[in-house]
N, C-alpha and C positions, 0 to 999 in steps of 0.2 A: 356376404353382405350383412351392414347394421340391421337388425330387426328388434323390436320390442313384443315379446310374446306371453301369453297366459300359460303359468305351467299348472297354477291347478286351481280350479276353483273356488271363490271367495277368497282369492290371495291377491297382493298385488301384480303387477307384472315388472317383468325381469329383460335385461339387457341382454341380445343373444347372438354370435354370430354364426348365421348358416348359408350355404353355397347360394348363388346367387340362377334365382331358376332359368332355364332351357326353354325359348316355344316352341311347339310343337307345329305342324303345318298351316292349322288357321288361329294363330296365335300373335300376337306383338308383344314384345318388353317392353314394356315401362319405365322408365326412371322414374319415379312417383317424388313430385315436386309440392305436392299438398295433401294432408289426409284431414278431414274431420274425424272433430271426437263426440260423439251422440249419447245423447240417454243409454240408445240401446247398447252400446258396446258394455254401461254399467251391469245391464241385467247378465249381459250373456256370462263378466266374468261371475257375475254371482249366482249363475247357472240359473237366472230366472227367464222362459222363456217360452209361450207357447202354453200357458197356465203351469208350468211343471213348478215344483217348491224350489224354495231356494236349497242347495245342495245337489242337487241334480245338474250332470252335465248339458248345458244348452248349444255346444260348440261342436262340431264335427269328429274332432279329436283335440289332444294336447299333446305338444307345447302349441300355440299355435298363435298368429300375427291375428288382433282383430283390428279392426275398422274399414267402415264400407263407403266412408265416403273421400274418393278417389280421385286424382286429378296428377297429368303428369305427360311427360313427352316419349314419346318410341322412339328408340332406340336399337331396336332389333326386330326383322319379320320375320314369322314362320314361311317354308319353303312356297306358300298356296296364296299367302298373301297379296293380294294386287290395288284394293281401295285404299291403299293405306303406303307411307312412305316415312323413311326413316326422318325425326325430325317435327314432324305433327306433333300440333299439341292437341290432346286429348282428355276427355274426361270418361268414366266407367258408369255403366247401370252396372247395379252391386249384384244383379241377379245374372247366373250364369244357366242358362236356358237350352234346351234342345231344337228350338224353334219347330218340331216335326208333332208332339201329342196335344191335343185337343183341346186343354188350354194354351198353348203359344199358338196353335191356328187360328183361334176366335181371337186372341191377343188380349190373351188375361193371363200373362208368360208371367206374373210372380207365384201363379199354382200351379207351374211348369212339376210334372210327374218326378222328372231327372233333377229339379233345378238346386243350384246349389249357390248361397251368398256367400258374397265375398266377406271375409269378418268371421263368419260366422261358422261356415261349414268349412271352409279353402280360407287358407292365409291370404290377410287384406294388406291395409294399407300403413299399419304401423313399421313398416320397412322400408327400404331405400328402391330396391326394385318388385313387378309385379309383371308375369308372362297370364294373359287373358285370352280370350275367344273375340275376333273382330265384331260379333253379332251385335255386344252392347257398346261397343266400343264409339263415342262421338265428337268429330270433330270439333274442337274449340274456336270459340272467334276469337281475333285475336285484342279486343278490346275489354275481354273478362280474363280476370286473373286467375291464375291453381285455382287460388283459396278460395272464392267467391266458385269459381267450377265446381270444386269438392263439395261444396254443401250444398248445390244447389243439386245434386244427385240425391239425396235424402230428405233435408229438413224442406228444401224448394218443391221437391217433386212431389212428396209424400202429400203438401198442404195443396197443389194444385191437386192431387187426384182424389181429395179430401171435399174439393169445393164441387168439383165434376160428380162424385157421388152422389153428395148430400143436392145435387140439382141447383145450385146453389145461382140466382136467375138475376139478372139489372135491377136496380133498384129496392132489392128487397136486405132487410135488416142481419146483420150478423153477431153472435157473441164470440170471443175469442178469450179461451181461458190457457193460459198459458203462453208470458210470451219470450223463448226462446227462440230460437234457430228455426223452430217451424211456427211457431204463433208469429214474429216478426215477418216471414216468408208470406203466411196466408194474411196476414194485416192489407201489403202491397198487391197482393194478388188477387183479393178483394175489391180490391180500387181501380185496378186493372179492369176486373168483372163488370163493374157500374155496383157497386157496391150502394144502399142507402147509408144508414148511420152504422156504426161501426163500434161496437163497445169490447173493449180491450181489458180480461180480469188477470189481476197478477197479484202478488203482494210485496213485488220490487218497487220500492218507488222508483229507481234511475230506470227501470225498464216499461214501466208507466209514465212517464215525463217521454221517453223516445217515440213510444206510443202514441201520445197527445202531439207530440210535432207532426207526426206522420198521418194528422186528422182525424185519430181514433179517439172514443171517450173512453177516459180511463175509468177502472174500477175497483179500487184497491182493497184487494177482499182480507186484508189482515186489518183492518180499519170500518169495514162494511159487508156486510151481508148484498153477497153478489146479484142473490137474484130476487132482493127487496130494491136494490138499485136498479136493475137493466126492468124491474116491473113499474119503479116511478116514472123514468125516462118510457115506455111504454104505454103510461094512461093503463098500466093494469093485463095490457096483453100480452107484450113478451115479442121476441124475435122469432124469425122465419127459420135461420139456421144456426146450428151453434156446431162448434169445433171444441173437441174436448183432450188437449194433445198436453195434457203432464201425466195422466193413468195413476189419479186416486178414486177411491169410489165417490171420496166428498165432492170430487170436482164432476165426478161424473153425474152424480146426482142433481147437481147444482144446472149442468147442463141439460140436462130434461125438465127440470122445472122452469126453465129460462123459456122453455118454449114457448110460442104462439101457437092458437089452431092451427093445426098442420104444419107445425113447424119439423124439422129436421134437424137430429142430432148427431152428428161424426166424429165416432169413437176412434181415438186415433191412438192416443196413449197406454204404453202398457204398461199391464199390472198380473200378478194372480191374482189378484182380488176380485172377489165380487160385489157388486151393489145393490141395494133394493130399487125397487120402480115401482109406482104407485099405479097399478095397472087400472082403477080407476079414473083418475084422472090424464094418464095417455090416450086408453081408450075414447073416452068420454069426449076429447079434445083432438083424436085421431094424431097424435105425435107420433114421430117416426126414430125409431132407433136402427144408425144404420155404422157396422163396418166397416175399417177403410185401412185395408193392407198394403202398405208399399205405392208402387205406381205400375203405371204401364209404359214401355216402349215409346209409344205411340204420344206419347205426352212431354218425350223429352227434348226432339228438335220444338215446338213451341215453345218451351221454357228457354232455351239456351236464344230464341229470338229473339227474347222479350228482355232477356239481358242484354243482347247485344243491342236493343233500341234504347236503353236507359230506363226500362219501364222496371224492372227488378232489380234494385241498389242493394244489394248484396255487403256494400259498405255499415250498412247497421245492422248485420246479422254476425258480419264477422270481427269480434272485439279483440281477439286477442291471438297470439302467436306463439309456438313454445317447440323445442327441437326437439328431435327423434331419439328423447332420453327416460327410460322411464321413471325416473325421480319427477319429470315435472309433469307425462301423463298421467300418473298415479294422482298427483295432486288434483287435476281437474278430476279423475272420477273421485275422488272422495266429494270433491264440491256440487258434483253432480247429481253423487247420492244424497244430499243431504238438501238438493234445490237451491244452491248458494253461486251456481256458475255463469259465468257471461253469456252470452247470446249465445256466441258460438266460439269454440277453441279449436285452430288449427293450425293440425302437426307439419313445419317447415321443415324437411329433412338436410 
């Protein structure tokens, strides 16, 4: 089969043909009909991943298929297979889980002991097929698309279990710095929530203008100082919760100072980078800095509902289309690296 793989670190990737994989008993093939391309597929080929420097391998092995976010029809069942039928369309949790040790029992299965992402550790979705474990595996309706499925396993899920962290309650205020693929995802899903006001920071104007249709206020921080703006629109207090999903320290800083007394900050974006915090004025104002890895399980038939009711238009997340060649992958991460890409780019094989 076509695949596009990382041969080695901070390289581009490369066109490659390898056997097409075998499932094994609780397994299905894939014919993978949409893959997203994420931030993170940038760090992993530049081996940034998990604080480690760049230079360092962040992938399971090489050569190897990245992209985790998955969407596509079966086509073949392992011998054990029975909830599942040749022909389904489907979409992938990127995390391959054991569902047996003690995080997948409480159902905190992305700090699964065994767990292995797709992308990352096991060839993903930069290829034409894909043999998985039924566990994450969920039916699609059939009024969302691959494309809109694929991303809504990452950029969608990641920002709902962003907002579910950060306790994120009806009526109360949000900053949203970053708006990609998951700042546009948690924008909607905010609204969903009973969101109050809604202040959208980017330094895209066209991604600020889609922002502002979508009832958010924008905040264009290559033009203004973020959080002298989200503190006028405030009367001086600040927001209850902030999403901080590009992973610079300036943003992330930006995102704690945006806050309101007890406000909540979810760190979503990565970086190695570190940032200062004004342990003064967190403390003093009891601000909350909190983590938010991936998603859970348990979060992604909600999600695939809320699309299927129209409440998640996946249509302004996903801008653009590009074939299973690496000449025009390569192009989106260079743009990705450098913060210059569309909402979201996904691979049509």
């Amino acid at each position: 089969m076509k695949t596009v793989q990382l041969i080695e670190i901070n390289q581009d990737l490369e066109d490659r043909e390898i056997p097409t994989p075998i499932p094994i008993s609780d397994e299905v093939l894939i014919r993978i009909r949409a893959a997203g391309i994420c931030h993170s597929d940038v760090h992993y080929r530049d081996g940034v991943s998990s604080g480690v420097s760049s230079g360092v391998s962040s992938v399971g092995y090489l050569p190897i298929a990245l992209g985790h976010e998955v969407a596509g029809e079966i086509i073949e069942l392992g011998s054990e297979v029975t909830d599942f039928q040749i022909g389904d369309r489907v979409c992938l949790n990127y995390m391959i889980t054991c569902g047996k040790c003690k995080y997948c029992v409480q159902g905190t299965e992305q700090f699964c002991v065994k767990g292995k992402m797709i992308g990352k550790d096991i060839d993903g979705g930069y290829a034409e097929y894909i043999a998985v474990p039924t566990r994450g595996v969920f039916k699609l309706p059939d009024s969302v698309s691959y494309e809109h499925a694929a991303v809504m396993m990452c950029s969608s899920s990641t920002s709902l279990h962003a907002l579910k962290k950060t306790r994120f309650r009806p009526g109360e205020t949000i900053a949203i710095f970053g708006l990609g693929g998951l700042g546009i995802s948690a924008l909607q899903l905010a609204k969903v929530f009973g969101a109050g006001t809604i202040y959208a920071v980017d330094i895209d104007s066209n991604k600020l203008e889609a922002a502002k249709e979508m009832g958010a206020i924008p905040i264009n921080a290559k033009t203004n100082d973020p959080v002298e703006r989200i503190m006028e629109h405030t009367e001086g207090d600040g927001v209850d919760v902030a999403l901080e999903l590009i992973g610079l320290p300036v943003t992330m800083d930006q995102g704690v100072r945006s806050l309101a007394r007890f406000g909540r900050l979810g760190l979503v974006g990565i970086t190695a980078n570190s940032f200062d915090v004004n342990s003064y004025e967190t403390i003093c104002r009891e601000k909350e800095i909190i983590g938010v890895s991936d998603h859970l399980l348990s979060e992604l038939p909600f999600l695939l509902d809320l699309a299927k009711l129209g409440k998640l238009d996946l249509s302004k997340v996903v801008t653009k289309t590009v074939p299973l060649e690496a000449e025009a992958i390569n192009e989106i991460h260079h743009q990705l690296k450098e913060y210059k890409a569309d909402f979201r780019t996904v691979i049509v094989p």
